[in-house]
N, C-alpha and C positions, 0 to 999 in steps of 0.2 A: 588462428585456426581456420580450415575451411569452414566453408557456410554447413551445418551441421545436417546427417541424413537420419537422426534421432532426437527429438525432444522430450520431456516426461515434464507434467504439468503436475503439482501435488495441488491436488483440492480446487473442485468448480463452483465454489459460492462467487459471493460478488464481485471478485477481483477476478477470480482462477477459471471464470465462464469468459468474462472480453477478454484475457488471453488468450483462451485456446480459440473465441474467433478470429481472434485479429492475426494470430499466427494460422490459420487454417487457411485463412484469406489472404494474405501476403502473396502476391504476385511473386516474389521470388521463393515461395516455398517450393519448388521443384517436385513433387511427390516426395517430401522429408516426412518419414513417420512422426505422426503427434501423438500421446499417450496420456491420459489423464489417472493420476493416481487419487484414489478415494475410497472410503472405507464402504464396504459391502451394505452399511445401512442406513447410508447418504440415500434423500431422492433429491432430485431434478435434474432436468435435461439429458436423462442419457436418450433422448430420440431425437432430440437434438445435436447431441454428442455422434449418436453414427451418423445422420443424413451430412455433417460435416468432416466425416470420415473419420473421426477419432477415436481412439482405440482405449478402452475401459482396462483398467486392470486395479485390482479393491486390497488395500493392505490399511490398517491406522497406525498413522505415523507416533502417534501415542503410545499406543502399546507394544509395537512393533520396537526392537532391538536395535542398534547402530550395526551388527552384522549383518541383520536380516533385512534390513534399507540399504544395506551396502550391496547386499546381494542382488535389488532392484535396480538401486541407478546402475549398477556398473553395464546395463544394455543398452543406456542412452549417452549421448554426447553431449546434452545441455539437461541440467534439471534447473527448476523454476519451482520454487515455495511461495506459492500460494493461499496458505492459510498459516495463520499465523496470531492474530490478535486472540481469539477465546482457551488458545490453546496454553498449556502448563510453562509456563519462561524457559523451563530450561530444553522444550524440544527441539528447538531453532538451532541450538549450539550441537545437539546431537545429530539434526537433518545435516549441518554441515561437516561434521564427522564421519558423518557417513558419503556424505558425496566426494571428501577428501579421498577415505579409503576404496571407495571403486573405480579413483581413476576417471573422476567423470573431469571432462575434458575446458567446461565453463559453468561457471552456479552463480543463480541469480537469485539469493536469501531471501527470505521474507524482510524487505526494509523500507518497505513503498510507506515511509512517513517523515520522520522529521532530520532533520540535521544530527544527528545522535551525537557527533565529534565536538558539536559547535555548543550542544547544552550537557554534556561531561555527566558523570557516573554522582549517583545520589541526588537524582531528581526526585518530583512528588509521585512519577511514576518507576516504582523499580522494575517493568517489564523493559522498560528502556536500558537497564542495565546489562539484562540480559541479550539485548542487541550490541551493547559493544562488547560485550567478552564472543560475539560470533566476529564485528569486525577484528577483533583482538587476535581469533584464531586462524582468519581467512588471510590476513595480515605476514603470519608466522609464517607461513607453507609459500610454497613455490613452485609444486606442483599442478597444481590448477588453480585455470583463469578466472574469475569470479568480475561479477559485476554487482554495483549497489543502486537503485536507481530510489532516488530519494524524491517523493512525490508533493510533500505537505500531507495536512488531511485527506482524506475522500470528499469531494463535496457533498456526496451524501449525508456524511458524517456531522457538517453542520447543522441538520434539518431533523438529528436525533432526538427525540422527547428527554431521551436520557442524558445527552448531554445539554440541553437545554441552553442552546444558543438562540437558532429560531425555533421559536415552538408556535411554529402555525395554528394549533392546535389551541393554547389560549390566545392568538392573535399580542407574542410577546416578543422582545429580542434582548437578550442580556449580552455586553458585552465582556468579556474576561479580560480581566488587567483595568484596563480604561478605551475607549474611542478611538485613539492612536494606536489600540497595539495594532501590528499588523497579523495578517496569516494568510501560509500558500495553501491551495488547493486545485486536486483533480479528480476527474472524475474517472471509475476505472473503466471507461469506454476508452478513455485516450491513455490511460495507464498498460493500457491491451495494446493499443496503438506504436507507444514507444518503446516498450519490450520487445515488439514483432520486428519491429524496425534494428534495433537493436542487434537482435538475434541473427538478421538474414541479408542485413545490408551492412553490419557494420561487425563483424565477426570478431576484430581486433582488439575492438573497445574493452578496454579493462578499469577497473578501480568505479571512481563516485563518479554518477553520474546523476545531473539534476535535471527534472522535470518541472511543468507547475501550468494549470491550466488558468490560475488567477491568481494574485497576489496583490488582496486588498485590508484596507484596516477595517476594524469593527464599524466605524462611522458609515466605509463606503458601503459594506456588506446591508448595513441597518436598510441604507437607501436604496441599494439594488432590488433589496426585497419586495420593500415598498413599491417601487414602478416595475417593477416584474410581475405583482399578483395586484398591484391597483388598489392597495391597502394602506393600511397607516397602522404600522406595529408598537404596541405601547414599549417604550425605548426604558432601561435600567445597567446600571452595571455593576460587576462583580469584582470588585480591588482585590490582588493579590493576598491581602494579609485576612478578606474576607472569609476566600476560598479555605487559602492555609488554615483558618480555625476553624471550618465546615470537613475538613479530611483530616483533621486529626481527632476529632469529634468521630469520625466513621472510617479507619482507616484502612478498611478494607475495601470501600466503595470503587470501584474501579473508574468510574466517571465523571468521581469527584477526584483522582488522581488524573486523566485526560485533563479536568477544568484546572486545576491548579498550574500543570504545564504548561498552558497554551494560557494561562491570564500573565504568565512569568515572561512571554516573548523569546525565550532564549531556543535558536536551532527551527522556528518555525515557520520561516520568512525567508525566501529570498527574492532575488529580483528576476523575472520573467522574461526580460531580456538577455539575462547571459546561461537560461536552460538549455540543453540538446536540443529539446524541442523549438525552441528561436532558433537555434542555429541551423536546423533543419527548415525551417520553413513550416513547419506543421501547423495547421489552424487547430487548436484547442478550445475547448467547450469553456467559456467562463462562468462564473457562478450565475449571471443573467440569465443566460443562455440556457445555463442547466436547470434553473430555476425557471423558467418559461416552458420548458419542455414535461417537466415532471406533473405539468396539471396539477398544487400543489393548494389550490383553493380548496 
Protein backbone atom coordinates (compact mmCIF):
# COMPACT_ATOMS: atom_id res chain seq x y z
CA UNK A 1 0.00 0.00 0.00
CA UNK A 2 0.98 3.70 -0.11
CA UNK A 3 2.59 5.37 2.76
CA UNK A 4 -0.97 5.96 4.50
CA UNK A 5 -2.73 9.93 4.70
CA UNK A 6 -4.74 8.45 7.87
CA UNK A 7 -3.81 6.83 11.03
CA UNK A 8 -6.24 5.97 14.26
CA UNK A 9 -4.21 5.04 17.38
CA UNK A 10 -6.69 3.18 19.95
CA UNK A 11 -5.64 4.20 23.58
CA UNK A 12 -2.61 6.62 24.84
CA UNK A 13 -1.48 4.86 27.98
CA UNK A 14 2.07 3.61 27.97
CA UNK A 15 2.52 2.19 24.76
CA UNK A 16 -0.36 4.20 22.75
CA UNK A 17 1.36 7.93 23.98
CA UNK A 18 5.28 6.79 22.09
CA UNK A 19 3.29 5.78 19.38
CA UNK A 20 1.49 8.62 18.41
CA UNK A 21 4.85 10.49 19.19
CA UNK A 22 6.98 8.68 17.35
CA UNK A 23 4.63 8.53 14.32
CA UNK A 24 3.83 12.41 14.77
CA UNK A 25 7.54 12.88 14.56
CA UNK A 26 8.58 10.69 11.71
CA UNK A 27 10.07 12.69 9.20
CA UNK A 28 8.39 10.93 6.51
CA UNK A 29 4.90 11.59 8.10
CA UNK A 30 4.08 14.07 5.39
CA UNK A 31 1.03 15.94 7.01
CA UNK A 32 -0.70 12.16 7.44
CA UNK A 33 -3.56 12.71 9.85
CA UNK A 34 -2.96 11.04 13.28
CA UNK A 35 -6.06 10.29 15.35
CA UNK A 36 -6.05 8.91 18.75
CA UNK A 37 -9.06 6.85 19.85
CA UNK A 38 -9.93 7.04 23.75
CA UNK A 39 -12.75 6.80 25.81
CA UNK A 40 -14.34 10.33 26.86
CA UNK A 41 -13.07 9.60 30.62
CA UNK A 42 -9.47 8.93 30.00
CA UNK A 43 -6.97 11.78 31.43
CA UNK A 44 -3.59 12.49 30.24
CA UNK A 45 -1.97 14.22 27.67
CA UNK A 46 -4.57 15.62 25.48
CA UNK A 47 -2.28 18.98 25.61
CA UNK A 48 0.01 17.20 24.67
CA UNK A 49 -1.82 15.35 22.20
CA UNK A 50 -2.86 18.86 20.19
CA UNK A 51 0.57 20.85 20.43
CA UNK A 52 1.60 17.47 18.42
CA UNK A 53 -1.26 17.89 16.28
CA UNK A 54 -3.25 14.97 17.08
CA UNK A 55 -6.66 14.74 16.68
CA UNK A 56 -8.82 13.35 19.80
CA UNK A 57 -11.97 11.44 18.95
CA UNK A 58 -13.49 9.35 22.50
CA UNK A 59 -15.43 5.99 21.83
CA UNK A 60 -14.79 2.65 24.56
CA UNK A 61 -13.74 0.07 22.65
CA UNK A 62 -15.38 -2.14 25.35
CA UNK A 63 -18.61 -1.20 25.17
CA UNK A 64 -18.77 -0.01 21.81
CA UNK A 65 -20.28 -2.76 19.10
CA UNK A 66 -17.97 -4.28 16.15
CA UNK A 67 -20.56 -2.11 13.85
CA UNK A 68 -19.99 0.86 15.75
CA UNK A 69 -15.83 0.48 15.51
CA UNK A 70 -16.46 -0.51 12.24
CA UNK A 71 -18.03 2.54 11.50
CA UNK A 72 -14.77 4.46 13.17
CA UNK A 73 -12.01 2.83 11.49
CA UNK A 74 -13.55 2.69 8.08
CA UNK A 75 -12.11 6.82 8.06
CA UNK A 76 -8.58 5.68 8.41
CA UNK A 77 -6.13 3.64 6.54
CA UNK A 78 -4.02 2.24 9.30
CA UNK A 79 -5.56 1.45 12.89
CA UNK A 80 -3.05 0.40 15.71
CA UNK A 81 -4.45 -1.16 19.10
CA UNK A 82 -2.99 0.05 21.59
CA UNK A 83 -4.51 -1.09 24.64
CA UNK A 84 -4.87 -4.20 25.27
CA UNK A 85 -3.50 -6.11 28.52
CA UNK A 86 -6.45 -4.81 31.34
CA UNK A 87 -8.91 -5.16 28.82
CA UNK A 88 -11.76 -8.32 28.60
CA UNK A 89 -9.88 -11.25 26.17
CA UNK A 90 -12.31 -11.29 24.00
CA UNK A 91 -12.06 -7.22 22.70
CA UNK A 92 -8.86 -7.77 20.56
CA UNK A 93 -10.79 -10.45 18.36
CA UNK A 94 -13.64 -8.04 18.09
CA UNK A 95 -11.21 -4.67 17.47
CA UNK A 96 -10.03 -7.01 14.59
CA UNK A 97 -13.56 -7.74 13.31
CA UNK A 98 -14.13 -4.60 13.04
CA UNK A 99 -11.06 -3.30 11.21
CA UNK A 100 -11.68 -6.47 8.80
CA UNK A 101 -15.29 -5.06 8.12
CA UNK A 102 -14.39 -1.35 7.42
CA UNK A 103 -12.01 -1.91 4.96
CA UNK A 104 -9.19 -0.65 6.79
CA UNK A 105 -6.42 -1.00 4.64
CA UNK A 106 -3.39 -2.25 7.34
CA UNK A 107 -4.00 -3.36 11.33
CA UNK A 108 -1.54 -3.52 13.69
CA UNK A 109 -3.29 -5.81 16.76
CA UNK A 110 -2.61 -5.36 20.15
CA UNK A 111 0.59 -8.14 20.06
CA UNK A 112 3.50 -6.05 21.19
CA UNK A 113 4.57 -9.29 23.61
CA UNK A 114 5.57 -12.71 23.38
CA UNK A 115 5.92 -15.31 20.61
CA UNK A 116 2.24 -16.42 20.95
CA UNK A 117 2.89 -19.23 17.79
CA UNK A 118 6.02 -20.55 19.42
CA UNK A 119 4.20 -21.07 23.27
CA UNK A 120 0.72 -22.60 21.57
CA UNK A 121 -2.85 -22.38 23.00
CA UNK A 122 -3.47 -23.57 26.86
CA UNK A 123 -0.74 -21.71 28.64
CA UNK A 124 -0.90 -20.42 32.42
CA UNK A 125 -2.06 -17.38 30.79
CA UNK A 126 -5.33 -17.83 28.87
CA UNK A 127 -5.42 -13.95 27.56
CA UNK A 128 -2.62 -15.42 25.44
CA UNK A 129 -5.25 -17.61 23.88
CA UNK A 130 -7.20 -15.00 23.12
CA UNK A 131 -4.36 -13.49 20.95
CA UNK A 132 -4.02 -16.38 18.73
CA UNK A 133 -7.83 -16.95 17.93
CA UNK A 134 -7.15 -12.89 16.53
CA UNK A 135 -3.74 -14.38 14.71
CA UNK A 136 -6.16 -17.22 13.78
CA UNK A 137 -8.74 -14.61 12.24
CA UNK A 138 -6.21 -12.22 10.76
CA UNK A 139 -4.68 -15.39 9.14
CA UNK A 140 -8.21 -16.40 7.38
CA UNK A 141 -8.88 -12.94 5.50
CA UNK A 142 -7.21 -11.65 2.63
CA UNK A 143 -8.60 -8.55 2.50
CA UNK A 144 -6.44 -6.44 4.72
CA UNK A 145 -2.84 -6.23 5.50
CA UNK A 146 -2.05 -6.70 9.00
CA UNK A 147 1.16 -6.46 10.82
CA UNK A 148 2.17 -8.34 14.23
CA UNK A 149 5.11 -6.77 15.82
CA UNK A 150 6.09 -8.95 18.51
CA UNK A 151 8.09 -7.00 21.30
CA UNK A 152 8.95 -9.34 24.48
CA UNK A 153 7.95 -7.80 27.82
CA UNK A 154 7.84 -3.93 28.27
CA UNK A 155 11.02 -3.34 30.18
CA UNK A 156 8.98 -1.60 32.30
CA UNK A 157 7.13 -4.50 33.16
CA UNK A 158 10.15 -6.15 34.82
CA UNK A 159 10.34 -3.44 37.54
CA UNK A 160 6.43 -4.31 38.49
CA UNK A 161 5.97 -4.78 42.43
CA UNK A 162 3.37 -7.01 41.03
CA UNK A 163 5.06 -9.01 39.02
CA UNK A 164 7.89 -9.11 41.29
CA UNK A 165 10.98 -9.79 39.43
CA UNK A 166 13.01 -6.62 40.49
CA UNK A 167 11.32 -5.23 43.22
CA UNK A 168 13.60 -2.34 44.14
CA UNK A 169 11.43 -1.61 46.58
CA UNK A 170 12.49 -4.54 48.98
CA UNK A 171 16.04 -4.29 47.29
CA UNK A 172 15.13 -8.13 45.82
CA UNK A 173 15.34 -9.98 42.34
CA UNK A 174 13.50 -13.31 41.90
CA UNK A 175 14.16 -15.14 38.90
CA UNK A 176 11.30 -17.17 37.13
CA UNK A 177 12.05 -20.69 35.85
CA UNK A 178 15.91 -20.62 36.90
CA UNK A 179 19.05 -18.12 36.13
CA UNK A 180 19.40 -19.33 32.54
CA UNK A 181 15.93 -18.61 31.45
CA UNK A 182 16.25 -16.17 29.26
CA UNK A 183 13.70 -12.94 28.15
CA UNK A 184 13.27 -10.26 25.55
CA UNK A 185 12.46 -6.87 26.27
CA UNK A 186 11.47 -3.23 25.02
CA UNK A 187 10.78 -0.48 26.03
CA UNK A 188 7.65 1.46 24.47
CA UNK A 189 9.77 4.41 23.55
CA UNK A 190 11.38 2.17 20.95
CA UNK A 191 8.13 0.15 20.50
CA UNK A 192 6.69 3.76 19.17
CA UNK A 193 9.85 3.82 17.33
CA UNK A 194 9.38 0.68 15.19
CA UNK A 195 5.82 0.91 14.66
CA UNK A 196 6.46 4.54 13.18
CA UNK A 197 9.13 3.07 11.05
CA UNK A 198 6.94 0.42 10.12
CA UNK A 199 4.20 2.44 9.15
CA UNK A 200 6.01 5.22 6.88
CA UNK A 201 9.02 3.58 5.71
CA UNK A 202 8.01 0.25 5.12
CA UNK A 203 4.38 0.23 3.93
CA UNK A 204 4.63 -3.34 2.45
CA UNK A 205 5.77 -5.07 5.46
CA UNK A 206 3.16 -7.73 6.31
CA UNK A 207 2.75 -10.71 8.64
CA UNK A 208 5.31 -11.19 12.22
CA UNK A 209 7.59 -8.95 12.68
CA UNK A 210 10.10 -9.06 15.59
CA UNK A 211 11.44 -6.39 17.69
CA UNK A 212 13.58 -6.67 21.13
CA UNK A 213 15.41 -3.86 22.79
CA UNK A 214 17.39 -6.72 25.04
CA UNK A 215 17.53 -10.25 25.33
CA UNK A 216 18.97 -11.35 28.36
CA UNK A 217 18.78 -14.29 31.14
CA UNK A 218 17.75 -13.80 34.56
CA UNK A 219 21.49 -14.21 35.77
CA UNK A 220 22.55 -11.07 33.34
CA UNK A 221 19.28 -9.12 34.23
CA UNK A 222 20.11 -9.79 38.23
CA UNK A 223 23.75 -8.03 37.33
CA UNK A 224 22.58 -5.23 35.08
CA UNK A 225 20.68 -4.17 37.87
CA UNK A 226 23.12 -4.33 40.35
CA UNK A 227 25.72 -1.99 38.28
CA UNK A 228 23.01 0.21 36.93
CA UNK A 229 21.68 1.48 40.60
CA UNK A 230 25.20 0.44 42.38
CA UNK A 231 23.31 -2.06 44.51
CA UNK A 232 23.49 -5.60 45.43
CA UNK A 233 19.96 -7.26 45.17
CA UNK A 234 19.21 -10.06 47.40
CA UNK A 235 19.18 -12.71 44.49
CA UNK A 236 16.07 -16.01 44.94
CA UNK A 237 14.40 -17.85 42.42
CA UNK A 238 10.99 -19.12 41.48
CA UNK A 239 11.05 -22.89 39.68
CA UNK A 240 8.38 -23.53 37.35
CA UNK A 241 6.54 -26.24 39.46
CA UNK A 242 6.80 -23.35 42.22
CA UNK A 243 4.92 -20.89 40.46
CA UNK A 244 2.38 -23.59 38.85
CA UNK A 245 1.37 -24.47 42.58
CA UNK A 246 1.21 -20.50 43.60
CA UNK A 247 -1.53 -19.96 40.45
CA UNK A 248 -3.49 -22.78 40.99
CA UNK A 249 -3.78 -21.86 44.67
CA UNK A 250 -5.14 -18.24 43.11
CA UNK A 251 -6.09 -18.90 39.70
CA UNK A 252 -7.41 -15.89 38.89
CA UNK A 253 -4.22 -13.85 39.88
CA UNK A 254 -3.34 -12.36 36.72
CA UNK A 255 0.50 -11.88 37.61
CA UNK A 256 0.78 -14.92 38.84
CA UNK A 257 -0.30 -16.28 35.38
CA UNK A 258 2.57 -13.47 33.55
CA UNK A 259 5.11 -15.37 36.32
CA UNK A 260 4.08 -18.83 35.46
CA UNK A 261 4.65 -17.94 31.48
CA UNK A 262 7.63 -16.41 31.48
CA UNK A 263 9.45 -18.94 34.40
CA UNK A 264 8.28 -21.78 31.41
CA UNK A 265 10.64 -19.93 28.70
CA UNK A 266 8.50 -20.92 25.91
CA UNK A 267 7.85 -17.92 22.98
CA UNK A 268 9.75 -15.33 25.32
CA UNK A 269 13.11 -14.93 23.87
CA UNK A 270 14.54 -14.33 20.91
CA UNK A 271 17.83 -13.34 19.55
CA UNK A 272 18.35 -9.55 19.07
CA UNK A 273 20.30 -9.94 16.04
CA UNK A 274 17.90 -11.33 13.73
CA UNK A 275 14.85 -8.32 14.88
CA UNK A 276 13.69 -5.59 12.24
CA UNK A 277 15.12 -3.54 14.56
CA UNK A 278 18.97 -5.05 13.80
CA UNK A 279 18.13 -5.14 10.49
CA UNK A 280 17.41 -1.75 10.50
CA UNK A 281 20.19 -0.44 12.25
CA UNK A 282 18.13 0.99 15.06
CA UNK A 283 19.91 1.79 18.50
CA UNK A 284 17.56 0.40 21.23
CA UNK A 285 17.27 1.18 24.84
CA UNK A 286 18.61 -2.01 26.65
CA UNK A 287 17.45 -2.87 30.09
CA UNK A 288 20.93 -0.92 31.43
CA UNK A 289 20.19 1.90 29.75
CA UNK A 290 16.56 1.89 30.68
CA UNK A 291 17.41 1.15 33.98
CA UNK A 292 19.84 4.12 34.35
CA UNK A 293 17.52 6.42 32.95
CA UNK A 294 14.36 5.73 35.10
CA UNK A 295 16.24 7.09 38.35
CA UNK A 296 14.98 3.86 39.93
CA UNK A 297 17.05 4.31 43.46
Amino acid sequence: MASPTSVLVLGAGELGIEVLRSLAGHPACNGAAITVLKRSSAANSSDELEKLGIRIQHADVVASTEQELAKIFSAYDVVISCNGMTLPPDTQLKLGKAAIRAGVKRYFPWQFGLSYDTLGRRSSQNLFDAQLDVRDLLRGQTTMQWVIVSTGIFTSFLFEPAFDVVNIKQGSMTALGSWGNRITATSPVDIGRVVAKLIFAFPNVHGIVYAAGDTISMQELADTVDIALDTKLQRKVATVQQLEAELQADPENGAKKYRAVFAAGVGTAWEKADTFNAAQGMSMQTVREWTEQQHLK
